[in-house]
MARDO-947789 format. One record per residue (C-alpha): x negated, y negated, z; residue number from 1. Coordinates in steps of 0.02 Angstrom, whole numbers, plus 50000, padded with zeros to 5 digits. Example, Ala and Ser with C-alpha at 12.3 -4.5 7.8 and 13.67 -1.06 7.14 Angstrom:
# residues 2
PT      x      y      z  dovo
PT  49385  50225  50390     1
PT  49316  50053  50357     2
//
This chain:
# residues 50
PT      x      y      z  dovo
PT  49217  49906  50277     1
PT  49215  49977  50084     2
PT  49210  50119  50031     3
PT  49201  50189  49850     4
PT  49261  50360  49760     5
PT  49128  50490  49757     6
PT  49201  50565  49608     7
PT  49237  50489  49467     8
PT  49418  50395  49509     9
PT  49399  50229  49491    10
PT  49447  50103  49626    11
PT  49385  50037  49821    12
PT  49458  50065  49999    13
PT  49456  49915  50085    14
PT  49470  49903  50278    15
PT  49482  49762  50383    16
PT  49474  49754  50556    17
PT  49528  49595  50632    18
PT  49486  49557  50824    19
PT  49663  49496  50844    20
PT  49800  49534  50767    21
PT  49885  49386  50760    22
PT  49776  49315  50629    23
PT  49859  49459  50506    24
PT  50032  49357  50543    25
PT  49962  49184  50544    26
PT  50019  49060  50422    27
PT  49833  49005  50380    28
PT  49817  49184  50286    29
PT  49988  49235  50246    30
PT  49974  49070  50142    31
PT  49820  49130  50061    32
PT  49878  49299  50039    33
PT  50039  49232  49939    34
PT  49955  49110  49835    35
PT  49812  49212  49787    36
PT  49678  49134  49658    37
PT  49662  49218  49479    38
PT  49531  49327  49533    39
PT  49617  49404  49679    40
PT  49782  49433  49583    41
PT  49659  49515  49457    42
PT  49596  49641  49606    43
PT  49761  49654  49674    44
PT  49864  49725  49534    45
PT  49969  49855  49645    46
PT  50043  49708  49748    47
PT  50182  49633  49706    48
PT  50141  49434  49698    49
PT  50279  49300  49729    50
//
């Protein structure tokens, strides 16, 4: 789910709701999540890439 601002801050709540947890800890997306493309890093900027 998304959600945007109704007033005029800028920015998007993003939820995600997997059916397992254990895909949040698998190494298949922690992988992606620390070697994100440009774009992502670009809609990212609040975490802190390594």
């Amino acid at each position: 789910m998304r959600w945007s601002s109704t007033t005029d801050a800028d920015g998007f709540f993003v939820f995600y709701g997997p059916e397992q947890y254990e895909v949040l800890t698998s190494k298949a997306y922690l992988d992606g999540l620390n070697a994100p493309s440009p774009w992502s890093a670009k809609m990212m900027p609040h975490r802190q890439l390594k």
